[in-house]
N, CA, C and O atoms as a GROMACS GRO file, in nm:
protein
  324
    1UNK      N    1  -0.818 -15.256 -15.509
    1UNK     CA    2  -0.872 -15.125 -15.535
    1UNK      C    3  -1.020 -15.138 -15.567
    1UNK      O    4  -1.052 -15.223 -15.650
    2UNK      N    5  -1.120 -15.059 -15.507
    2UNK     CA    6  -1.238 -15.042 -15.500
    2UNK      C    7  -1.312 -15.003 -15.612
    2UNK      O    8  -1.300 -14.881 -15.609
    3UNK      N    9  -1.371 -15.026 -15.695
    3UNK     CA   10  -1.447 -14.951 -15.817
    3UNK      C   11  -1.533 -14.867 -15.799
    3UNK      O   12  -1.596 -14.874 -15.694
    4UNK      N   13  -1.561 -14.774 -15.884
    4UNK     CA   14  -1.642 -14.708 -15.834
    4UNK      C   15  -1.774 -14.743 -15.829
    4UNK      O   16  -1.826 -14.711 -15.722
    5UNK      N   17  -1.867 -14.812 -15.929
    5UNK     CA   18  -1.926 -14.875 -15.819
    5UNK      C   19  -1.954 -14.912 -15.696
    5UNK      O   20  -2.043 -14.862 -15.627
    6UNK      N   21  -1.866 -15.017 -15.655
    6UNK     CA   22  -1.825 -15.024 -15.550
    6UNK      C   23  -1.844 -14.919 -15.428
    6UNK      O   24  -1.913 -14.939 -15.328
    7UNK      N   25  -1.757 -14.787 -15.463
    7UNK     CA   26  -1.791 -14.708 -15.341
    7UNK      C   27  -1.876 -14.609 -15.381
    7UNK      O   28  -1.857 -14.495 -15.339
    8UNK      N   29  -1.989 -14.640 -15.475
    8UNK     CA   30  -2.131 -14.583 -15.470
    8UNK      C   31  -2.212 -14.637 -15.324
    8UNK      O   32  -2.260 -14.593 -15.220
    9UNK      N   33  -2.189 -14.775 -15.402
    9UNK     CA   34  -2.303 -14.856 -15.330
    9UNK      C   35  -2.238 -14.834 -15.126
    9UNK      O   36  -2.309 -14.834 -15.025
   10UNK      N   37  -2.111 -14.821 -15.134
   10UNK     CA   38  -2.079 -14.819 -14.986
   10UNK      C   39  -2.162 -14.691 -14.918
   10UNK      O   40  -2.247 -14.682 -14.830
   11UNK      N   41  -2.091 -14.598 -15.006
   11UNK     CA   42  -2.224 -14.447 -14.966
   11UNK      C   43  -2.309 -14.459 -14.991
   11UNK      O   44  -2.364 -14.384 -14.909
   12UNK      N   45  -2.413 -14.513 -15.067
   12UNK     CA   46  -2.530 -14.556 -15.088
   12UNK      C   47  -2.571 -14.617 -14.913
   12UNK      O   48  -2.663 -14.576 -14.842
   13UNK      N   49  -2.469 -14.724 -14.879
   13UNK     CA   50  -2.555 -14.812 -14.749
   13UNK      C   51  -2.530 -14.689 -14.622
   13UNK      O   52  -2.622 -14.635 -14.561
   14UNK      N   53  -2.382 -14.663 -14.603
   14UNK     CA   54  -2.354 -14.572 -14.541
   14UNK      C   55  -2.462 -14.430 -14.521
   14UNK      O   56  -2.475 -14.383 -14.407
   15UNK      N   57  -2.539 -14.363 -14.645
   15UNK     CA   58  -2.653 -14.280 -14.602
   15UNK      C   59  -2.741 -14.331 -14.573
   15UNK      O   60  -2.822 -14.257 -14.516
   16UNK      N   61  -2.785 -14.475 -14.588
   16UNK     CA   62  -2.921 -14.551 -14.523
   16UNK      C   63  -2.894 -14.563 -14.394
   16UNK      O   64  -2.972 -14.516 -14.312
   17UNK      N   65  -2.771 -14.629 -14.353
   17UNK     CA   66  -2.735 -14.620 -14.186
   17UNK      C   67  -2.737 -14.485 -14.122
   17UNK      O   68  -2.748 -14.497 -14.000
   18UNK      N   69  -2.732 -14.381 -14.155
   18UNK     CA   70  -2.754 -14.250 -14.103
   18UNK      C   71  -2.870 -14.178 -14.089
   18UNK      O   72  -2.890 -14.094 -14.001
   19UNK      N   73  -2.935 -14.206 -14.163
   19UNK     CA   74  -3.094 -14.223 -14.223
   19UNK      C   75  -3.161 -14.258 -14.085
   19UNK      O   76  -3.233 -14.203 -14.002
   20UNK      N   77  -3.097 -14.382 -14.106
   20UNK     CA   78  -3.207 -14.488 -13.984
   20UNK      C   79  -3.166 -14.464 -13.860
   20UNK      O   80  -3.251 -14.481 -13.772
   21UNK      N   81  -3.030 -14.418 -13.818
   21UNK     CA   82  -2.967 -14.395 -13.718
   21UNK      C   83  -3.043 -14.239 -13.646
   21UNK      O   84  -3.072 -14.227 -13.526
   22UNK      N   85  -3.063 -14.138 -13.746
   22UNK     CA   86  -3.109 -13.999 -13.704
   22UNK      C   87  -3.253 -14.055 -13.672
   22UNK      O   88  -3.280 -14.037 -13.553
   23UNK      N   89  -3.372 -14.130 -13.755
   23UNK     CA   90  -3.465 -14.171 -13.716
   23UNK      C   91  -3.528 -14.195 -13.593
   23UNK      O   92  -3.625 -14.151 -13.532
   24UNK      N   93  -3.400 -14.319 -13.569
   24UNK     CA   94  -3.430 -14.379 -13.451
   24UNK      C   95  -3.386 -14.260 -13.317
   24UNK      O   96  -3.433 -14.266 -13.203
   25UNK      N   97  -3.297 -14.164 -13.361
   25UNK     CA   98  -3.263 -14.075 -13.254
   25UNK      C   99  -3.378 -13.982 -13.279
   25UNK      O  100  -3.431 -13.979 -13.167
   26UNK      N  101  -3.426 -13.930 -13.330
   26UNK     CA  102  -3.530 -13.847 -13.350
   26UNK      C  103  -3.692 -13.885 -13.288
   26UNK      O  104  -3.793 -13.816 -13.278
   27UNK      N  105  -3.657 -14.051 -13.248
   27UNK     CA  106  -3.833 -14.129 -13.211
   27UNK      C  107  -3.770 -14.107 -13.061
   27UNK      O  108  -3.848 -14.068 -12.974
   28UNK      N  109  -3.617 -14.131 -13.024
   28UNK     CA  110  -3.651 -14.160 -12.871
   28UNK      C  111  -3.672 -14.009 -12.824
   28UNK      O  112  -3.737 -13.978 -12.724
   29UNK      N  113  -3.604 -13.916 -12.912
   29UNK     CA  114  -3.641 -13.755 -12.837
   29UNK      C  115  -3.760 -13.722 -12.881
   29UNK      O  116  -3.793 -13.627 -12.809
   30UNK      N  117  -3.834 -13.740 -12.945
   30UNK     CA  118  -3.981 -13.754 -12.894
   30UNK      C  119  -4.080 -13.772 -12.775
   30UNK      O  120  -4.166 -13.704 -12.719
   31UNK      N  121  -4.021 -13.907 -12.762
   31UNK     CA  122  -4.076 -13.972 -12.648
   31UNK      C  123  -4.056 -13.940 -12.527
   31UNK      O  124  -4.119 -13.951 -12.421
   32UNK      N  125  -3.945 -13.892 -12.563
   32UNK     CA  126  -3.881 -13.853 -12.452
   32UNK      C  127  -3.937 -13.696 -12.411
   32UNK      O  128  -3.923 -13.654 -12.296
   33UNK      N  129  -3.983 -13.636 -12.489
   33UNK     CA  130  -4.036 -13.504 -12.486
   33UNK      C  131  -4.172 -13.503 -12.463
   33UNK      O  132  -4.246 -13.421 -12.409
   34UNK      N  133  -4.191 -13.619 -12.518
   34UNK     CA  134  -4.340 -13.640 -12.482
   34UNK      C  135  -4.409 -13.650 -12.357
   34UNK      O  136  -4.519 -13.608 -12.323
   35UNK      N  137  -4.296 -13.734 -12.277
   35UNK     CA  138  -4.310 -13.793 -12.140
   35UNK      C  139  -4.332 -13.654 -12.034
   35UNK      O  140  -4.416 -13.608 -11.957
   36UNK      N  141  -4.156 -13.615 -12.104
   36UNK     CA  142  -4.151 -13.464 -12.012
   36UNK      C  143  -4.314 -13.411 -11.999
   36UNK      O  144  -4.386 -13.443 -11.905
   37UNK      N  145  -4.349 -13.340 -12.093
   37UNK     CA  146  -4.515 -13.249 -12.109
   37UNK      C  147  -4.610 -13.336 -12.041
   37UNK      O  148  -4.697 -13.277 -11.978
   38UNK      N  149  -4.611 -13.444 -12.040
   38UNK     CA  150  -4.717 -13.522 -11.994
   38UNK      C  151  -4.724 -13.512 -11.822
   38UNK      O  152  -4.830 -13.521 -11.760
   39UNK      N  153  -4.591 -13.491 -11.759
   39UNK     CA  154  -4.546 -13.464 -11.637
   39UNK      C  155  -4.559 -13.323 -11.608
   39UNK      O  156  -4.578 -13.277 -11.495
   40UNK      N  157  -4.550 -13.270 -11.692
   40UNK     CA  158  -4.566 -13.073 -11.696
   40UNK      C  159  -4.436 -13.019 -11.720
   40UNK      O  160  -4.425 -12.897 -11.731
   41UNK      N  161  -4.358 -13.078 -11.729
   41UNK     CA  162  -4.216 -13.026 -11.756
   41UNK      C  163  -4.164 -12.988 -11.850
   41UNK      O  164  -4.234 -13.032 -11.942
   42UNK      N  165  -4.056 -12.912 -11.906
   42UNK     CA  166  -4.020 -12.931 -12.026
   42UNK      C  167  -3.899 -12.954 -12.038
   42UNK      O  168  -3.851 -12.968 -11.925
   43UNK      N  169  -3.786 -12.970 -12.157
   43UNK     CA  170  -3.656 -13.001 -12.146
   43UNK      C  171  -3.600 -12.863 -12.123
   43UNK      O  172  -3.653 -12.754 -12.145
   44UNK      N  173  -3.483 -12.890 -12.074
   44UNK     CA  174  -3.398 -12.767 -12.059
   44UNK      C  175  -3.349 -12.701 -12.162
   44UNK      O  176  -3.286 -12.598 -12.138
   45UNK      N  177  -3.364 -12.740 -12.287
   45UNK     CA  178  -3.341 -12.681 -12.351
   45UNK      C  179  -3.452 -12.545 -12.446
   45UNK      O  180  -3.431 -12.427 -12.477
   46UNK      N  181  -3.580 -12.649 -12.468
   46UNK     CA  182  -3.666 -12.562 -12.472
   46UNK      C  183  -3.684 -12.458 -12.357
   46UNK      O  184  -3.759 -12.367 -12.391
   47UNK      N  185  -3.641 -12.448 -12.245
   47UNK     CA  186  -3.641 -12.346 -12.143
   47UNK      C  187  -3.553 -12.213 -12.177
   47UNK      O  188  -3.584 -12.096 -12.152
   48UNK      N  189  -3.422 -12.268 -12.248
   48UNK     CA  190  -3.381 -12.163 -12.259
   48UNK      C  191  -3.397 -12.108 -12.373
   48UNK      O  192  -3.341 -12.003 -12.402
   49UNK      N  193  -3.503 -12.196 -12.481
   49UNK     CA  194  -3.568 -12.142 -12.569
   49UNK      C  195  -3.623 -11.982 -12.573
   49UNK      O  196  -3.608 -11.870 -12.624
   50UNK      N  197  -3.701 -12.063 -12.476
   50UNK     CA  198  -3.815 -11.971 -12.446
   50UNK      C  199  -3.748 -11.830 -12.314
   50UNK      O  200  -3.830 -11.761 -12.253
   51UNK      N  201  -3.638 -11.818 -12.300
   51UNK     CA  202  -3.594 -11.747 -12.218
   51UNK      C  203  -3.530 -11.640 -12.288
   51UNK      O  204  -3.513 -11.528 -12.240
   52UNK      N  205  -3.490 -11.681 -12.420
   52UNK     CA  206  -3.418 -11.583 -12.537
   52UNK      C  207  -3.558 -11.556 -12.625
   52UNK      O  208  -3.544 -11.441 -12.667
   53UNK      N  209  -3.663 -11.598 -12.664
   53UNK     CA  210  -3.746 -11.526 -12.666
   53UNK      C  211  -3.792 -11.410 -12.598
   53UNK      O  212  -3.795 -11.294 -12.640
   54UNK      N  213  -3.845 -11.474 -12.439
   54UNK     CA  214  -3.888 -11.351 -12.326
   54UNK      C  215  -3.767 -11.199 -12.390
   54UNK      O  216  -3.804 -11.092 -12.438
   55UNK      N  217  -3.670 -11.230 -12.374
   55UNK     CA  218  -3.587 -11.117 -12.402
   55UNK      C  219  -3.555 -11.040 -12.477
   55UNK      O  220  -3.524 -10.922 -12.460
   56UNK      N  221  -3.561 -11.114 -12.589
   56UNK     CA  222  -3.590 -11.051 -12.698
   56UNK      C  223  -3.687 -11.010 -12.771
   56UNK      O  224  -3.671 -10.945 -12.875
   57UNK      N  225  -3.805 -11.048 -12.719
   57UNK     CA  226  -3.956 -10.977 -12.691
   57UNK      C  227  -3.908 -10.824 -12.587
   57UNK      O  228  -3.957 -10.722 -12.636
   58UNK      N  229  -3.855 -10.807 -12.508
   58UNK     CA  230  -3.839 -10.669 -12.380
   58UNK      C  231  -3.784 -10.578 -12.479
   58UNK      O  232  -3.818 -10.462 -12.498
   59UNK      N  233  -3.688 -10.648 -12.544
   59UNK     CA  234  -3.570 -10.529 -12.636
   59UNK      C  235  -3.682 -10.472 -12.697
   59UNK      O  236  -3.707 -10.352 -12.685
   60UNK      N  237  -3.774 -10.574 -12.782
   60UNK     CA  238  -3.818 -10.487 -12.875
   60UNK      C  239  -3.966 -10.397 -12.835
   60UNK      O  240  -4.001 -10.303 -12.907
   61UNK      N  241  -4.046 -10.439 -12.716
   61UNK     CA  242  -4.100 -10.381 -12.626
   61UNK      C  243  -4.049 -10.245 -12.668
   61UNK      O  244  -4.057 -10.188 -12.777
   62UNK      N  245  -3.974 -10.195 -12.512
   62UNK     CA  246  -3.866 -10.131 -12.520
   62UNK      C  247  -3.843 -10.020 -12.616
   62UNK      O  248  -3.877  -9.902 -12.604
   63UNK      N  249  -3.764 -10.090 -12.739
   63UNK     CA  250  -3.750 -10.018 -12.877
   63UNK      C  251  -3.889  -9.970 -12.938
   63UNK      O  252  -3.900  -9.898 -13.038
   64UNK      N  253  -3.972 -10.012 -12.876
   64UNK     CA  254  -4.119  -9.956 -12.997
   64UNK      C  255  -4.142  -9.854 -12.865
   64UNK      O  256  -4.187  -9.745 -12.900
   65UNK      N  257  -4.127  -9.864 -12.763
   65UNK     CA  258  -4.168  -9.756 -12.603
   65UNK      C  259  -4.104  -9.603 -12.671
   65UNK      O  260  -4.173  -9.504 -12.692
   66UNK      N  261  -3.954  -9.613 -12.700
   66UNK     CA  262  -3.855  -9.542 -12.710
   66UNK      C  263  -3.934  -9.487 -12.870
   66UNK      O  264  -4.011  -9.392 -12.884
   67UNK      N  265  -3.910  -9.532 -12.919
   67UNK     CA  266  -3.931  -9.478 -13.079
   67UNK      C  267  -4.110  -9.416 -13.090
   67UNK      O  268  -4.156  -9.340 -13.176
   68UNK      N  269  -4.173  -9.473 -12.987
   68UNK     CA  270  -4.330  -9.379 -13.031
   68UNK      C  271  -4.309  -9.253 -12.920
   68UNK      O  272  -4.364  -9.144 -12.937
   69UNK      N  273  -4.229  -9.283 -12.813
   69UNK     CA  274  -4.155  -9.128 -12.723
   69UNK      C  275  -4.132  -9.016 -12.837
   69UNK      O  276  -4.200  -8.917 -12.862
   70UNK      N  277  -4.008  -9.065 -12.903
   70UNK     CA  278  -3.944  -8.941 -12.990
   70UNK      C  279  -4.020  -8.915 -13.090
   70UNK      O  280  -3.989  -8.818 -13.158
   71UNK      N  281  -4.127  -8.984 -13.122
   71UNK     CA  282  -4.194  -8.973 -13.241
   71UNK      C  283  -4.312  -8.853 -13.208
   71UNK      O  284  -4.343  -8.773 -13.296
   72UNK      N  285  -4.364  -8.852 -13.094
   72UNK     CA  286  -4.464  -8.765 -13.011
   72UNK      C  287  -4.377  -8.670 -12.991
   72UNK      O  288  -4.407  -8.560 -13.038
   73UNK      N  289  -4.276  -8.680 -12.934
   73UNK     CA  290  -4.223  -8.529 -12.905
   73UNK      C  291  -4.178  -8.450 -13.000
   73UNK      O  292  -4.177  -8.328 -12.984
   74UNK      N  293  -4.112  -8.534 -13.165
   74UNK     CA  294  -4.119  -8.490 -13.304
   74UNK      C  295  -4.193  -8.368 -13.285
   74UNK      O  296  -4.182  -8.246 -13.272
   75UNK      N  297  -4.319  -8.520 -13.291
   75UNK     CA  298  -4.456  -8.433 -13.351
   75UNK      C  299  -4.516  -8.292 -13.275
   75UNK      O  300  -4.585  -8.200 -13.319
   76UNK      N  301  -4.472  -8.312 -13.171
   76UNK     CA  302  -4.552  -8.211 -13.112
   76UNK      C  303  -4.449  -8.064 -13.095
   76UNK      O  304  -4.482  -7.956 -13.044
   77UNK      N  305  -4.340  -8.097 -13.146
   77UNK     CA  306  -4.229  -7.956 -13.187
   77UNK      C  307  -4.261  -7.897 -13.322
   77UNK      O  308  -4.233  -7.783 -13.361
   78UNK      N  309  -4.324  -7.991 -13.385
   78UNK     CA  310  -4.343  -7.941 -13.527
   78UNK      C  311  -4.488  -7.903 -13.540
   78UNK      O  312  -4.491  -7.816 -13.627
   79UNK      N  313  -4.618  -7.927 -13.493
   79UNK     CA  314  -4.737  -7.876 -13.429
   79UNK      C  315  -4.729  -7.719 -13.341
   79UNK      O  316  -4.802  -7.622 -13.363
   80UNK      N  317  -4.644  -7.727 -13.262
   80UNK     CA  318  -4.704  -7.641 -13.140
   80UNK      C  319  -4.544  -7.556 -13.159
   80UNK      O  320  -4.526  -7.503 -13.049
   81UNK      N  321  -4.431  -7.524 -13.246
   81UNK     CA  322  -4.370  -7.449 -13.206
   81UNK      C  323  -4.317  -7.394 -13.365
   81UNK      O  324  -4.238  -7.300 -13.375
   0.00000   0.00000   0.00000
């Protein structure tokens, strides 16, 4: 049976290996991102980043088009009638 000690120090090494493990995954997608841009490309994922942006930029386009409409025609029922 393990002391507790014991399974400090195991989670103790166990979050250093995860640590170093996300690290090292975090340097090669870098590089790897890096490479992409340097070529002009980008990952596919930032694509569809930026694709749910575009769209959700139109909605709200859109929603401000719609809302200064009714807001003028408000105004101009309560002006002129």
């Amino acid at each position: 049976m393990s002391s507790r000690s014991e399974i400090q120090k195991q989670k103790q090494l166990e979050e250093k290996r995860k640590r170093k493990e996300e690290f090292r995954r975090k340097r090669t997608e870098r590089t790897y991102e890096r490479k992409l841009a340097k070529q002009g490309k980008t990952s596919k994922s930032r694509q569809e980043e930026m694709e749910k942006y575009r769209r959700v930029e139109k909605q709200l386009t859109l929603a401000i088009v719609i809302v200064v409409l009714l807001l003028v025609i408000v105004l101009a029922t309560v002006f002129f009638i």
